[in-house]
C-alpha positions, -999 to +999 in steps of 0.1 A: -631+066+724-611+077+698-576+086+698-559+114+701-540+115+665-571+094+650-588+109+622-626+121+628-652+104+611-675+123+591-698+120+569-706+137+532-736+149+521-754+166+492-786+175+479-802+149+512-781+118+503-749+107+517-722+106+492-695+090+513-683+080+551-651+104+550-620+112+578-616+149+588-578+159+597-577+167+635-543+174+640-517+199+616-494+164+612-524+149+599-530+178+572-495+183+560-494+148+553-531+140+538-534+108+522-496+109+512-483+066+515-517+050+505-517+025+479-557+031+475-579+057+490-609+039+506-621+067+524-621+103+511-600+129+532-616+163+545-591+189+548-603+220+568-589+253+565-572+242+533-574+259+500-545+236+481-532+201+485-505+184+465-499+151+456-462+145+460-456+113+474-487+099+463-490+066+444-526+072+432-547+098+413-571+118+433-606+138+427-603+171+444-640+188+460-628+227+469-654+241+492-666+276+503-669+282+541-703+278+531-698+242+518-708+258+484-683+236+454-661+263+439-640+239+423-639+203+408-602+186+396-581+157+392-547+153+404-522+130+390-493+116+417-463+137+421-479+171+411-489+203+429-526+214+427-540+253+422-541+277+449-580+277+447-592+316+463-625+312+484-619+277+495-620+268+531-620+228+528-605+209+502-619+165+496-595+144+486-611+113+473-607+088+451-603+091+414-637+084+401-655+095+427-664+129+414-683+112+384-699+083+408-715+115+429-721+135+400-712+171+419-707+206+399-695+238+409-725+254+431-739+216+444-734+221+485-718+198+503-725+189+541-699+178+562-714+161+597-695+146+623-705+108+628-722+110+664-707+080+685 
C-alpha cells in the first residue's frame, strides 16, 4: 500500500506506446515543490492542475510537456535551472522530465498524451 505523501505511479502514453513509467503529485506539498533537490530526474513528474512550473532550486535542466484537459500537447520547452517558465493558457497538466526526453519520445504540439494510473 502506498503512502500517504508517496507519489502515484502513472504511466505515459502516446499514439499506443508507453513513453515513460512517471509519478503524479498527490498532495499540494508535493506540487509546490516538484522535482526541486534532485541531482537527476529518473522518473518524469506529472503535475495536475498546473499550467507553469519553475525551476528555482533545481540543479538540472528539464523538458517541459504542457497538456490540455484533454491530454492534447499545447506546448513543448526546455527549462534551464534557476529560471521561471511561461504561464502556458489552456494547460491543465504540466511533465516535467528529463532533458532529452522530449527528443527520445519525439512529441509535437497536437500528439495526445495518456496519463493511466499503474493498477497495483
Amino acid at each position: 500500500m502506498r503512502s500517504p505523501q508517496s507519489l502515484e505511479p502513472v504511466w505515459l502514453l502516446s499514439h499506443g506506446n508507453v513513453l515513460a513509467a512517471a509519478e503524479r503529485t498527490v498532495t499540494k506539498s508535493q506540487k509546490r515543490n516538484g522535482l526541486i533537490g534532485r541531482s537527476q530526474i529518473v522518473n518524469p513528474l506529472v503535475i495536475e492542475p498546473c499550467n507553469w512550473v519553475h525551476s528555482i532550486g533545481m540543479r538540472c535542466a528539464l523538458d517541459l510537456i504542457y497538456l490540455a484537459p484533454d491530454g492534447t500537447v499545447i506546448s513543448l520547452g526546455h527549462l534551464k535551472p534557476w529560471r521561471v517558465g511561461p504561464y502556458t493558457k489552456g494547460a491543465h497538466t504540466v511533465i516535467e522530465a528529463a532533458s532529452g526526453s522530449l527528443e527520445k519520445w519525439n512529441l509535437k504540439v497536437g500528439d495526445v498524451v495518456e496519463v493511466r494510473v499503474v493498477e497495483p
